[in-house]
Structure formats: C-alpha cells, structure tokens
N, C-alpha and C positions, 0 to 999 in steps of 0.2 A: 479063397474065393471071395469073402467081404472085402478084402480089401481093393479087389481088382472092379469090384461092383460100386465101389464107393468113388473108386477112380475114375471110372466113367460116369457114371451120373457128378461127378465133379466139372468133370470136362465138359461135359453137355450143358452142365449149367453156366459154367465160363462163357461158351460157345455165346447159347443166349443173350447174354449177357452184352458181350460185346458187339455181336449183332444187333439189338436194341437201341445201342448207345451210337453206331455204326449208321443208323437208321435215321435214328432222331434228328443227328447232327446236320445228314445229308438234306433230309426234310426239310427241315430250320433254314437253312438256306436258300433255299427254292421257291420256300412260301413268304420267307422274307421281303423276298426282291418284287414279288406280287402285290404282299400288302401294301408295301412302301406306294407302288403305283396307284394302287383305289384307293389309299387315303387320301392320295393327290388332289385338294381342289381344282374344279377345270376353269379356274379363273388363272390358273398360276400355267395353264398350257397355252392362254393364247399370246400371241406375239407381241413385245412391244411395239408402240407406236413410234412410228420416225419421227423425225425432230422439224421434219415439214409439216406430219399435220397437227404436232401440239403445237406450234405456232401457229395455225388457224385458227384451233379453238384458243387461245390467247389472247389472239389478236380481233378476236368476235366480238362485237358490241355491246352486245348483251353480258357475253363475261366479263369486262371490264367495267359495265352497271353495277357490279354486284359491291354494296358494299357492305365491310362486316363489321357490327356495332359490338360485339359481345366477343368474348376468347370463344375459340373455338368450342371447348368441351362443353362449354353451355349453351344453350338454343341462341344462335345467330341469327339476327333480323336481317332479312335483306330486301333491298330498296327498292325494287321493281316486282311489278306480279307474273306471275307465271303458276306453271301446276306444281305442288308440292312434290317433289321427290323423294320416295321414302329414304332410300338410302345416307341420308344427310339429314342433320339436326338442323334445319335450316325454318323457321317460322315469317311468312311474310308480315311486312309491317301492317298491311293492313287489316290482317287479321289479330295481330297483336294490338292496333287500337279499337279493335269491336270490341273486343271484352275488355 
C-alpha cells in the first residue's frame, strides 16, 4: 500500500508541476505581446510625414533663418527671435548677449 500511496502523490505532483510550467509559458506570451504595446511611445504611432510637407517646412523662411553657431550637443545660438522651444537646446542670441 506505501508504495502505491507514494506513486500517486508522485504523480499528482508531476501533474502540478507541469501544469504550472504549462501555465507560465502560455501566460508569458500573451502578456508579452501586451507589454511590448504599452511600452510603445505614442510618438513612434503617428505617421510619417510625406516628403511634400517636409519640404515646406524646409523650404520656410524662417527655417532657413536659422543659423547654428555651436555643434549641436551644446546650446545653439540661433539668429532670429522667436519663443524658446523646450524641446531643443536652442538659446537665442539675444538673450545670450543680456547676460
């Protein structure tokens, strides 16, 4: 009788076992595919721009004003005023000659 008692609670715990493992794996995949998407910045979902209107803004007066005194990675003077843009290391010249 032990040995028939051990054979089953052996089995049952295989069983376990590979349901668990059965589990996980399924899991793993499903929530993968999810995370992958909310990590997504939603800057990387919207469309590129056609090649008509980067050549407007190209070809805008005001972008082609702009000139750059400094390498990029360091704060760039640029030659006309306008509103500071956070996104850019861009300081105008004339606030660079106030101080």
């Amino acid at each position: 009788m032990g040995i028939k008692k051990d054979y089953i609670l052996f089995l049952f715990l295989l069983a376990i076992i590979v349901f668990t493992i059965y589990f996980l794996i399924n899991g793993n995949q499903q929530s993968s595919l999810a995370l992958a998407d909310d990590c997504k910045p939603a800057y990387l979902s919207e469309p590129i721009p056609s090649l008509d209107e980067l050549e407007v803004v190209i070809n805008n007066p005001m972008f082609r004003e702009m000139k750059y005194i400094q390498p990029f990675f360091n704060q760039v003077l640029i030659g006309q005023k306008g509103r500071i843009n956070p996104f850019m290391p861009f300081v105008s010249e004339e606030k660079e000659n106030n101080e």
